[in-house]
N, C-alpha and C positions, 0 to 999 in steps of 0.2 A: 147184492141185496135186491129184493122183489124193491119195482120202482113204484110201485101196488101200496107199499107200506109207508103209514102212518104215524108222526112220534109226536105226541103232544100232551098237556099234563090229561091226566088222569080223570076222568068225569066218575059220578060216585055212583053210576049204574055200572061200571064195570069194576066197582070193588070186587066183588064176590068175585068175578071170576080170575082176580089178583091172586086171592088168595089159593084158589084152589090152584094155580099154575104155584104157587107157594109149597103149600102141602104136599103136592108132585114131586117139585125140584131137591126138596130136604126132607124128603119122607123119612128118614135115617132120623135124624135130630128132633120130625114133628114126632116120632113113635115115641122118645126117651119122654117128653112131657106130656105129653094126651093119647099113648098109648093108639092102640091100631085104627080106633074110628075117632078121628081129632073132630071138635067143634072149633067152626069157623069162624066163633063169635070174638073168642081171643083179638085176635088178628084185625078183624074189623074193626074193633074199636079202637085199638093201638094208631092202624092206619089210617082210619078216619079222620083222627087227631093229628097227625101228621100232614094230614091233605089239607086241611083246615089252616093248620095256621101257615104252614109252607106250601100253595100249591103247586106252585114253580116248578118246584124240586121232585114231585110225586110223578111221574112218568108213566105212558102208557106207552105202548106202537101196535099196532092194529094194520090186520090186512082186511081182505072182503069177509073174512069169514068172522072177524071179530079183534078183539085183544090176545096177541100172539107172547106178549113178553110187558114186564113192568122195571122201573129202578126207582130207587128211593134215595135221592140226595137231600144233604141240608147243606146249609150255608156254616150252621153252625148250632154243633150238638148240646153245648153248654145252653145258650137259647132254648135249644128244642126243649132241654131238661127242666130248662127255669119257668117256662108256659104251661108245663104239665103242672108243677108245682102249683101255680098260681090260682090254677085252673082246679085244681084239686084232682086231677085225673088220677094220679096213681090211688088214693082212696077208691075212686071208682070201680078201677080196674080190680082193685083188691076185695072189695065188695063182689064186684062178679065174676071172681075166683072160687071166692067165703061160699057163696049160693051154690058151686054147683057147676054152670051156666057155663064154665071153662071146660071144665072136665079137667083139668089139672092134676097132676101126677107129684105132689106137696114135696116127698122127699127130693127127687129128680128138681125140683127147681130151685132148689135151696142149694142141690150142688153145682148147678148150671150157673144162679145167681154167683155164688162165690165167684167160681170158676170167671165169670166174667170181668166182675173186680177186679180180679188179679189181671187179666188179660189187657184190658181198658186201661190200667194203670199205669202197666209196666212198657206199653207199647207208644204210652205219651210222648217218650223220650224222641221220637223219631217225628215228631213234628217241629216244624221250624216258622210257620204263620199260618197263626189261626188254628180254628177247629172243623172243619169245615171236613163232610162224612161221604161217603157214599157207604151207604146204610146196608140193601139188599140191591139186588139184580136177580134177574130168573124168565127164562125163556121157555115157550109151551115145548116140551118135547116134538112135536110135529113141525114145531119150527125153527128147530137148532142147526147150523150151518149156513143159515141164509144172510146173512148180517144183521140179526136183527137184537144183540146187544152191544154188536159197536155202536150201530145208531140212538141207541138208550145212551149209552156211552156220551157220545159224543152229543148229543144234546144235551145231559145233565150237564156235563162239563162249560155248554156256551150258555148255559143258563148259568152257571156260579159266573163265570166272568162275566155277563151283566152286572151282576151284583157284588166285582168288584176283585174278587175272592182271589186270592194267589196262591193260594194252596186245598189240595183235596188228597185224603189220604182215604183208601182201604185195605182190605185185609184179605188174601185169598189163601186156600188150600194150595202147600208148593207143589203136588201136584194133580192140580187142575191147569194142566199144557193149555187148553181152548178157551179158558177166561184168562190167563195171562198175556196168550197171545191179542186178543182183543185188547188187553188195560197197554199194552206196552206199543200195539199199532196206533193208539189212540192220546201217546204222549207221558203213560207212569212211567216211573221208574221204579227199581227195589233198591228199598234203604234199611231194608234190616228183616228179621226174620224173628216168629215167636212162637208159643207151644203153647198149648192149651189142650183140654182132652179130647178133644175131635183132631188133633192130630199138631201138624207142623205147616207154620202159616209164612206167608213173604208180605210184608209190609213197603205199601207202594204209596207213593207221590205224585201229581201232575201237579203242571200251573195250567188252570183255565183257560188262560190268557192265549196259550197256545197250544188251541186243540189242533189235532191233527186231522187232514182231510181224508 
């Protein structure tokens, strides 16, 4: 890893270019819901909201040139969900969908939507304390290889163990070999496996407690 780089939460002038290293890394999945020129307003708002009430957990790592890579952990997703609630954001977000302002592709997210129910549901079972997420990860293509989502990694990870956390669970593609190999030098484990229509996923574990160096 460049000794150059940076990892600390997220400041909200380098939203936008979150997203667009977003839109890059899932260009496959941003095409099914906003189609080939995606609007980045989606996203920003989603995130915003996320950085707001968890900043901790919002992650940036930055070299000279800028922000190279982002992750998005929570402590815990039931929370994350109940703040939106309270807050009325998903009206929001649904309002500027309704407008337009997304560009939103209605059918596609209705099957997405399901799709993820089912996913989110079924994949419960594999948790043993807490809810506690790692959400997204994604690194600028010009700077894949260099360590710079262990260290996203392994920061989120000593940020939930601040905050107590003894379990964090995500979900990856079984095969993506170069983010497995990141989640497993960095203390997951796989505890089970699930399917969804992007394909065939491994369901992984850490404790916090004992990030690995």
């Amino acid at each position: 890893m460049d000794s150059a780089l940076d990892v600390g939460p997220i400041r909200s002038d380098e939203m936008v270019a979150a997203v667009s290293i977003f839109l890059t890394a899932f260009r496959d999945n941003v095409r099914l819901v906003y189609g080939d020129q995606p609007k980045p307003d989606a996203m920003l708002d989603v995130w915003s909201f996320a950085r707001e009430t968890e900043p901790g957990g919002f992650l940036a790592a930055r070299d000279a040139s800028g922000i190279v890579g982002y992750a998005l952990f929570t402590s815990s997703v039931r929370q994350l969900r109940r703040r939106a609630l309270f807050r009325a954001r998903p009206m929001v977000w649904a309002l500027g969908a309704l407008s337009g302002r997304y560009g939103v592709r209605w059918l596609q997210v209705a099957r997405l939507f399901w799709n993820k129910v089912l996913f989110v549901g079924g994949s419960g079972r594999f948790r043993t304390k807490g809810d506690a997420q790692l959400l997204n990860i994604a690194v600028d293509t010009r700077a894949r290889g260099k360590g710079v989502a262990k260290a996203l990694t392994r920061a989120g990870l000593s940020y939930l163990a601040v905050r107590a956390v003894e379990e964090v669970r995500l979900e990856v593609l079984k095969d993506n070999a170069p983010a497995i190999k990141v989640y497993e030098d960095t203390g997951f484990v796989q505890k089970g496996r699930m399917r969804n229509i992007y394909g065939d996923w491994l369901v992984m574990t850490a404790d916090p407690r004992n990030v690995r160096a």
